[in-house]
FIMAR-427154 format. One line per field, with one value per residue (C-alpha): residue number from 1; residue in one letter; chain; x, y, z. Coordinates in nm, 2 decimals, always signed. Layout:
REM residues N
i NUM  ...
aa A  ...
ch A  ...
xx X  ...
yy Y  ...
zz Z  ...
***
This chain:
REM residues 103
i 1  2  3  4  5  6  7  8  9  10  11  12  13  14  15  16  17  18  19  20  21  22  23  24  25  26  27  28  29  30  31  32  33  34  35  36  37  38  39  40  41  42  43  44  45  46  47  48  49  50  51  52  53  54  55  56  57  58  59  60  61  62  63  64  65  66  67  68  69  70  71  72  73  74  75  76  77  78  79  80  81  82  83  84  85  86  87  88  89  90  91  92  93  94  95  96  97  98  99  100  101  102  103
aa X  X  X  X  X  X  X  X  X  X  X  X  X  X  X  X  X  X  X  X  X  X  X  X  X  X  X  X  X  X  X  X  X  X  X  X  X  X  X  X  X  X  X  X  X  X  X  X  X  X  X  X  X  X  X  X  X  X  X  X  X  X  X  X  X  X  X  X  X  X  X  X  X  X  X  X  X  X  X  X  X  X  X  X  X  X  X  X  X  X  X  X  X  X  X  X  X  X  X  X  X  X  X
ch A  A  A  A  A  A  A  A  A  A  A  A  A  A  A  A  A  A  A  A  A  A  A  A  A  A  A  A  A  A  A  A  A  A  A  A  A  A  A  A  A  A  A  A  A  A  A  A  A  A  A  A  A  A  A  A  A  A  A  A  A  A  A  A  A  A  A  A  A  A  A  A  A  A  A  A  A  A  A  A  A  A  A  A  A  A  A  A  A  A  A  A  A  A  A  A  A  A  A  A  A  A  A
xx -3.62  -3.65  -3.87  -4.11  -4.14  -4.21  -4.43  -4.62  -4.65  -4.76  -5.04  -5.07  -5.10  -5.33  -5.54  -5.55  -5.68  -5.92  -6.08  -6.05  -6.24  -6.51  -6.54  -6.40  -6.69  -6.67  -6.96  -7.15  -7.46  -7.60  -7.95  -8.03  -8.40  -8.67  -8.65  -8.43  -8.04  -7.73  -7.51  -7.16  -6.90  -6.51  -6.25  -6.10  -5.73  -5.84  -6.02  -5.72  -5.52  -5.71  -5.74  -5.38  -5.34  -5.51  -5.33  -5.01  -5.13  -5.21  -4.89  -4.74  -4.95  -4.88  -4.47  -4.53  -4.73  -4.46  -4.18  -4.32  -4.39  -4.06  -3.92  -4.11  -4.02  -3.63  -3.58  -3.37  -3.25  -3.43  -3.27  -3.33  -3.50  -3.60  -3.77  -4.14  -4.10  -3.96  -4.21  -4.51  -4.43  -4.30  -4.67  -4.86  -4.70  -4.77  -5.11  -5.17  -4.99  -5.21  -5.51  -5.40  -5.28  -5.45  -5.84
yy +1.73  +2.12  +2.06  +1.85  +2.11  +2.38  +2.22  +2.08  +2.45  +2.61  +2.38  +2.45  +2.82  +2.76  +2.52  +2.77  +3.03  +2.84  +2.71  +3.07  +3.27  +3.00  +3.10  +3.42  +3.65  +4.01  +4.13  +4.18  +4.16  +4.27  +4.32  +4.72  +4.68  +4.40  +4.31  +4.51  +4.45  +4.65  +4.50  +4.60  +4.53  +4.50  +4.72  +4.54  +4.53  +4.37  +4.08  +4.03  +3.98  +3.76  +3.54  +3.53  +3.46  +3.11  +3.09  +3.07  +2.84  +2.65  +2.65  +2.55  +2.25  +2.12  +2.22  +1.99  +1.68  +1.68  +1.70  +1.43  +1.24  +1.30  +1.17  +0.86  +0.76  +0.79  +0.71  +0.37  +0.37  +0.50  +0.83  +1.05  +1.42  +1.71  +1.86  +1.77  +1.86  +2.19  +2.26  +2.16  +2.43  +2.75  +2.65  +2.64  +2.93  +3.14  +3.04  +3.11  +3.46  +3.53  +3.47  +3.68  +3.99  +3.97  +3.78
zz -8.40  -8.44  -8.74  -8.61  -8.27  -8.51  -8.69  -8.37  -8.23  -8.52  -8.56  -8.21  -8.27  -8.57  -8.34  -8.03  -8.25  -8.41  -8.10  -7.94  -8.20  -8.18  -7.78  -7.72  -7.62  -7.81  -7.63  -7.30  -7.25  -6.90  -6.79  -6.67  -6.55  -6.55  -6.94  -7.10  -7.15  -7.28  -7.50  -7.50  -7.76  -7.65  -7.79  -8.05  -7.93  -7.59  -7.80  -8.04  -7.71  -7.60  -7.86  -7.91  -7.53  -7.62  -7.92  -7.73  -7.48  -7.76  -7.94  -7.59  -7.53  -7.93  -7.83  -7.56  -7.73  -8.03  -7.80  -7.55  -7.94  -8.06  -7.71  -7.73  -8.05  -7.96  -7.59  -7.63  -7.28  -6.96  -6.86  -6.59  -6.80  -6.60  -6.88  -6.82  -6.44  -6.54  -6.84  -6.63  -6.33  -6.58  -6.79  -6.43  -6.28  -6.60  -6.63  -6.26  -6.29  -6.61  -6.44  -6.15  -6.36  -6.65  -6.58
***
């Protein structure tokens, strides 16, 4: 089981930062008069950070699908699992917070 989670997170991670520096803005561009518009490029440490923010929300969601795999494939008997419950508010509450703090 802990091979295929670390396998599904790090394709996860490799996903999240794909996808992220295909739609990660480095620049702004905002208009000054009638016409004419400044372009300005972020410092190169805040868009690192930012793509590795979606990184790691990408390497939780692929955690999550190989888990909720893995769990599938082996559940024989119904049993009561807090686990998504639990995984789904800590993932909501620190996406919420992040977009608070950090957005």
């Amino acid at each position: 089981m802990e091979r295929k989670l670390r396998k599904s997170s790090i394709y996860g991670l490799l996903l999240g930062l794909a996808i992220s520096i295909l739609f990660v803005n480095y620049k702004d561009v905002t208009e000054v008069n009638n016409g004419v518009y400044q372009t300005t490029y972020k410092p190169v440490i805040e868009y690192i950070v930012s793509i590795l923010r979606f990184g790691i929300i990408g390497m939780f969601f692929g955690l999550f699908i190989g888990w909720n795999y893995y769990e599938s494939k082996q559940k024989t008997e119904k049993e009561n699992s807090y686990y998504l419950p639990f995984f789904f508010v800590v993932f909501l509450v620190s996406l919420i917070l992040m977009v608070v703090y950090v957005w």
